[in-house]
N, CA, C and O of each residue as an XYZ file, in Angstrom:
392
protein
N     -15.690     16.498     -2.320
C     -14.422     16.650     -2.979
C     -13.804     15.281     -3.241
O     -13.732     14.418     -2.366
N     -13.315     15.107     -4.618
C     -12.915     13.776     -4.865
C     -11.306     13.572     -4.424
O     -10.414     14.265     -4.913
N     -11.117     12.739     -3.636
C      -9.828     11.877     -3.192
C      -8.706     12.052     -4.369
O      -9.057     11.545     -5.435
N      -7.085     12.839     -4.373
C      -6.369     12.230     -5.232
C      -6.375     11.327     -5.288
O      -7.422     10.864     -4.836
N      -5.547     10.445     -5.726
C      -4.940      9.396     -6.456
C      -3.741      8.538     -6.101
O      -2.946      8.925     -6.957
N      -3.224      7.800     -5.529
C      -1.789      7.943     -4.949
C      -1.005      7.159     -6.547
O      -1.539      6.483     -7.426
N       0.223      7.556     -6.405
C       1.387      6.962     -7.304
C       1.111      5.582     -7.715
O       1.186      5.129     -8.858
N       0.807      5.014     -6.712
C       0.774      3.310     -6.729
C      -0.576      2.941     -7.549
O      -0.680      1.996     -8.331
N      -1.868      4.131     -7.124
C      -3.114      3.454     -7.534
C      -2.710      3.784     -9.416
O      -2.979      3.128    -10.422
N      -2.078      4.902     -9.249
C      -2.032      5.408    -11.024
C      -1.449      4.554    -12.235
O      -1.751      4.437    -13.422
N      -0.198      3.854    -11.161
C       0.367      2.887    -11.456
C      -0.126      1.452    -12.027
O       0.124      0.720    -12.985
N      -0.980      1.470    -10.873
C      -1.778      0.416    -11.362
C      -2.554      0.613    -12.099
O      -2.592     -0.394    -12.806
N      -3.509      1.548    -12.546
C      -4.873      1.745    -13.870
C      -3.495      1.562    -14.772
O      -3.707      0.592    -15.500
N      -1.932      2.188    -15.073
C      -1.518      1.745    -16.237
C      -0.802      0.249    -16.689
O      -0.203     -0.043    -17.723
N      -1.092     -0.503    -15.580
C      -1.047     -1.836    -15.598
C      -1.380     -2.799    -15.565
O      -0.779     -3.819    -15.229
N      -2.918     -2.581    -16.083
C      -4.182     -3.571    -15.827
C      -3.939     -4.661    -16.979
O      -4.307     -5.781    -16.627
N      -3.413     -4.596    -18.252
C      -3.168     -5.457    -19.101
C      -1.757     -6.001    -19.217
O      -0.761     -5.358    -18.886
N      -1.743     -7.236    -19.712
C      -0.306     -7.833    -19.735
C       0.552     -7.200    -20.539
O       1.632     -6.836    -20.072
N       0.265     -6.985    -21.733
C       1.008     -5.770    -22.855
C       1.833     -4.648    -21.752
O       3.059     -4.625    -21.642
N       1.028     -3.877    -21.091
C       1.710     -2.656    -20.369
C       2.319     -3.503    -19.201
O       3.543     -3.558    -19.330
N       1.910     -4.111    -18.217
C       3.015     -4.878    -17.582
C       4.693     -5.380    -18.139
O       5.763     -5.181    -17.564
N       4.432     -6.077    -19.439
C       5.640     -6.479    -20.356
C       6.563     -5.321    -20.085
O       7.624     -5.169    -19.480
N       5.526     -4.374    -20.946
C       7.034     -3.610    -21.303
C       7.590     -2.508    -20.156
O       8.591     -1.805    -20.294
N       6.600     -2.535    -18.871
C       7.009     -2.092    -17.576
C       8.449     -2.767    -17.265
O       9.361     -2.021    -16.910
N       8.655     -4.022    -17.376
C       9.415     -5.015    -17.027
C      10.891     -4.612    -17.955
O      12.043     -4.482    -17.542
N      10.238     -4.457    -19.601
C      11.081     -4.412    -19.810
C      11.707     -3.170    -19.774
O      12.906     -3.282    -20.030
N      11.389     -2.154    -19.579
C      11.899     -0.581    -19.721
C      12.886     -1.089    -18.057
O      14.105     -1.047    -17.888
N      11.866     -1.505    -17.125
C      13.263     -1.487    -15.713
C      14.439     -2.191    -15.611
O      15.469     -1.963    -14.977
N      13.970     -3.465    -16.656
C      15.605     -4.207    -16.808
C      16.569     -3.153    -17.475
O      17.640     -2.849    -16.950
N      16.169     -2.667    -18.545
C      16.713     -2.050    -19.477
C      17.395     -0.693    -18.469
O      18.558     -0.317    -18.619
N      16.663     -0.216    -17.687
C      17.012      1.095    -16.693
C      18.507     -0.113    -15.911
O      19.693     -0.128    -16.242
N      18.109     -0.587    -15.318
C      19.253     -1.462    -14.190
C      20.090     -2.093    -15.191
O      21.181     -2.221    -14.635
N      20.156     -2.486    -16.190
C      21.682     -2.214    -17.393
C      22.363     -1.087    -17.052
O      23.466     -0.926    -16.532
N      21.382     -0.204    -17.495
C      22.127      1.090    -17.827
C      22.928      1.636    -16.286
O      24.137      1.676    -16.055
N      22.001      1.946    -15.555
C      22.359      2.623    -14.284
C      22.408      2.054    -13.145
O      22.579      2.661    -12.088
N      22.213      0.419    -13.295
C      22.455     -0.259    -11.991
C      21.735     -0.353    -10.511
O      22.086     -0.812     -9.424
N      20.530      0.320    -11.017
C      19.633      1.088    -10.003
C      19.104     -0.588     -9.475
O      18.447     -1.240    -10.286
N      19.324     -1.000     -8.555
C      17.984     -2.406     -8.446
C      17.003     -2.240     -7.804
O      15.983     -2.917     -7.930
N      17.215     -0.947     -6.702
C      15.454     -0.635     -5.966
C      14.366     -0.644     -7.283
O      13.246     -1.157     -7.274
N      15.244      0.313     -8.801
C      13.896      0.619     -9.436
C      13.571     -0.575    -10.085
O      12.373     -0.692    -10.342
N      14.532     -1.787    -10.530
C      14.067     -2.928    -11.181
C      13.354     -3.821    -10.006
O      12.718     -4.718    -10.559
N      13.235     -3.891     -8.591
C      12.648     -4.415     -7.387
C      11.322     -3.967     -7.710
O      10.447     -4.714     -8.150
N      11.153     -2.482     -7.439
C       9.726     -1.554     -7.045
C       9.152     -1.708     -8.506
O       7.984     -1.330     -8.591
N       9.641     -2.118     -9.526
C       8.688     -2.062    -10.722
C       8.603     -3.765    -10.969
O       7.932     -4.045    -11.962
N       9.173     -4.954    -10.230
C       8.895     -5.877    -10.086
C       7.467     -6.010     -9.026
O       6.580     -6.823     -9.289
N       7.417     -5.354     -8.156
C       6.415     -5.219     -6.847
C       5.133     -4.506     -7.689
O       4.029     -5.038     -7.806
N       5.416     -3.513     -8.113
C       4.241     -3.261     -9.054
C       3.519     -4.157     -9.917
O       2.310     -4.352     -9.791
N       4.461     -4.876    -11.066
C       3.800     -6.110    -11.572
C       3.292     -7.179    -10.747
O       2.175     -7.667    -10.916
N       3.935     -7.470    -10.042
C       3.058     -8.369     -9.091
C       1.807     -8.388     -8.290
O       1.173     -9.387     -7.952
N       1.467     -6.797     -7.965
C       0.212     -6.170     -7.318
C      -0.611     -6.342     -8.583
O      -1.531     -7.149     -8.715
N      -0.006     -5.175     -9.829
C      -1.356     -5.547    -10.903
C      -1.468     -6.887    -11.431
O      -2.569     -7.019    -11.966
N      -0.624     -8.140    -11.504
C      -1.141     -9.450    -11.778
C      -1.392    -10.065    -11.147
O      -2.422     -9.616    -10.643
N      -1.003    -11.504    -10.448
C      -1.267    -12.095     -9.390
C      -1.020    -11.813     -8.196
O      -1.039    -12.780     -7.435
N      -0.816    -10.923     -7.796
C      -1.186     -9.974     -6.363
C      -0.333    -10.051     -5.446
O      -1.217    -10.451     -4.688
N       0.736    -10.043     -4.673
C       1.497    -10.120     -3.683
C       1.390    -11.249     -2.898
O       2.435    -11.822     -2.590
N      -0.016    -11.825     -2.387
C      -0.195    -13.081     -1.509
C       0.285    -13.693     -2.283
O       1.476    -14.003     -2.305
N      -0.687    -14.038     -3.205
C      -0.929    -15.357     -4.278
C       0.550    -16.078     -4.751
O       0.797    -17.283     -4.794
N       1.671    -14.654     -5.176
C       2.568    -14.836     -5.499
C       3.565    -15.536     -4.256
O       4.251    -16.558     -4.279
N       3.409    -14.870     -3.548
C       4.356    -15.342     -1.917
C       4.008    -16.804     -1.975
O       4.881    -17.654     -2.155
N       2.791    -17.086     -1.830
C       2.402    -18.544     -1.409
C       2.933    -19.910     -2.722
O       3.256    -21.097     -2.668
N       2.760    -18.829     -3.834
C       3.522    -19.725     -4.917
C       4.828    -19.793     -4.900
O       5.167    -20.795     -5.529
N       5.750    -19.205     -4.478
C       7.642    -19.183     -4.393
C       7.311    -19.742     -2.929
O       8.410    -20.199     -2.614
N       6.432    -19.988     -1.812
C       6.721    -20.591     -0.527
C       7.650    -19.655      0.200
O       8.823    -19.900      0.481
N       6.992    -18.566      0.468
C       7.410    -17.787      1.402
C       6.639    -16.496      1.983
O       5.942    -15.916      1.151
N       6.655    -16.022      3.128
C       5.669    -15.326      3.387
C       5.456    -13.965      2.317
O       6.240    -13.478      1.503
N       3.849    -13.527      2.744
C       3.977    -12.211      2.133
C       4.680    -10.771      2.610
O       5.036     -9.731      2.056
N       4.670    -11.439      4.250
C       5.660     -9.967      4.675
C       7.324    -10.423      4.037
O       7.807     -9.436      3.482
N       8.047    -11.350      4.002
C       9.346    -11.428      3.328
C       9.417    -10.894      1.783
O      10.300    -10.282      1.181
N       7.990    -11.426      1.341
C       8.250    -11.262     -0.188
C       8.034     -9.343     -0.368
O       8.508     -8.725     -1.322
N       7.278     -8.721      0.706
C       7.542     -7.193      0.666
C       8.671     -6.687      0.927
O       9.040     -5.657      0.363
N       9.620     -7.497      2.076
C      10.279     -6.802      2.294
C      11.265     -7.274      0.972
O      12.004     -6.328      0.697
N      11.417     -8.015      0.401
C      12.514     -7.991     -0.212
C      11.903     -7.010     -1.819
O      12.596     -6.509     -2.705
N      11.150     -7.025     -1.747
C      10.657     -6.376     -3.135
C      10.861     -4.589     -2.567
O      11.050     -3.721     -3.419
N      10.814     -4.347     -1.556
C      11.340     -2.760     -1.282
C      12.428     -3.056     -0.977
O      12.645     -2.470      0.084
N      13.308     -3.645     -1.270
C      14.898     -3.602     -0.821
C      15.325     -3.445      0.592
O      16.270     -2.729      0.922
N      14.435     -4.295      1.601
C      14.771     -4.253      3.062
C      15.576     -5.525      3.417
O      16.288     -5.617      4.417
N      15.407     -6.407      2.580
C      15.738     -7.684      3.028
C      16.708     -8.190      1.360
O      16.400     -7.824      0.226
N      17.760     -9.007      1.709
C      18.265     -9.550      0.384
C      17.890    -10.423     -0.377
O      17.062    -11.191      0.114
N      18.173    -10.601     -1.372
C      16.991    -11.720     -2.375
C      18.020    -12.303     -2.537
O      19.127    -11.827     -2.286
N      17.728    -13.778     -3.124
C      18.983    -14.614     -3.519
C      18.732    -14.937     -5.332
O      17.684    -14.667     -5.918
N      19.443    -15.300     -5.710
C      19.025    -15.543     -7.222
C      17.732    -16.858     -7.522
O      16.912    -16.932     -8.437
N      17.971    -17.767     -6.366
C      16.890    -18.762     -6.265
C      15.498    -17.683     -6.373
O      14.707    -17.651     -7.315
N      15.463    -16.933     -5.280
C      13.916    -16.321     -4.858
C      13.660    -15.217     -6.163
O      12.574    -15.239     -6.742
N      14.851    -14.151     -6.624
C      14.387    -13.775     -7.770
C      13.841    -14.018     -9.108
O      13.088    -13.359     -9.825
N      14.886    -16.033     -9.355
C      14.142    -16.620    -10.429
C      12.301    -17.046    -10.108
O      11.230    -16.700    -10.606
N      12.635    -17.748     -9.268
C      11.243    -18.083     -8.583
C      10.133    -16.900     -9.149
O       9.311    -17.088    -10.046
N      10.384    -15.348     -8.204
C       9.576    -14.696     -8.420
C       9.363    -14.118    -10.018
O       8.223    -14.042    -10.478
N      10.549    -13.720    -10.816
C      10.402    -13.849    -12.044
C       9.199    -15.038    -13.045
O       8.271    -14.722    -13.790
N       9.599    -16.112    -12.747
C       9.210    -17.119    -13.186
C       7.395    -17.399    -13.001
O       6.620    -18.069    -13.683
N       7.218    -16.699    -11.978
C       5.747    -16.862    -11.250
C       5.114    -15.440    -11.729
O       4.223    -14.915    -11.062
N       5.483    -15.004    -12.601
C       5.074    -13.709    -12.924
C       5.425    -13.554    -14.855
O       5.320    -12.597    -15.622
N       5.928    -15.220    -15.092
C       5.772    -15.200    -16.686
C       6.768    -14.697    -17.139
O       6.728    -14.082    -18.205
N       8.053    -14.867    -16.326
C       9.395    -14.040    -17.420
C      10.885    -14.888    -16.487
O      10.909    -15.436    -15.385
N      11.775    -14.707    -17.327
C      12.624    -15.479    -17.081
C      14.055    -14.978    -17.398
O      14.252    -14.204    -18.334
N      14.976    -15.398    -16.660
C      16.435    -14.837    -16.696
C      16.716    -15.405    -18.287
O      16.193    -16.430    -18.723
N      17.362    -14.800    -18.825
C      18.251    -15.367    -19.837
C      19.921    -15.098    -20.431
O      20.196    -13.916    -20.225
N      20.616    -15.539    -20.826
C      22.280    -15.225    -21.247
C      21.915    -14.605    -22.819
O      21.626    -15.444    -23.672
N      21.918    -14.041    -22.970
C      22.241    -13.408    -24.754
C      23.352    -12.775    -24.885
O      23.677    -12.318    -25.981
């Protein structure tokens, strides 16, 4: 009998290319405008980071562990705007004023 699937793995087959990552990114900014939600703009930041450069890789590039950089990507721990640009930035996207 074949194994479901969990949320996260499904998640990831639809995020194997940068195209569907993008606009992952951009549909959750666009959600946290609207409704202010930041777990879901966090947890769909944590997702891009698993399907691109991977959670370590990324931690070790902003200089900080990978258990901090989980906890703050599930909303256990607070992020500061330094560590969110950082992690933004290390993942190819960037704050901007428009």
């Amino acid at each position: 009998m074949r194994r479901a699937r969990t949320l996260d793995e499904i998640i990831q087959d639809e995020l194997k290319d940068e195209d569907s990552r993008n606009e992952y990114i951009r549909c959750a900014v666009e959600d946290f405008f609207e409704n202010g939600d930041e777990m879901e703009l966090l947890l769909a930041i944590r997702q891009v980071a698993i399907a691109g450069v991977g959670l370590s890789a990324l931690a070790a590039k902003i200089g900080i562990s990978e258990d901090v950089l989980c906890s703050i990507l599930t909303g256990k721990e607070d992020i500061s705007l330094e560590i969110f640009r950082k992690i933004l930035s290390n993942l190819g996207y960037s704050l901007q004023v428009v």
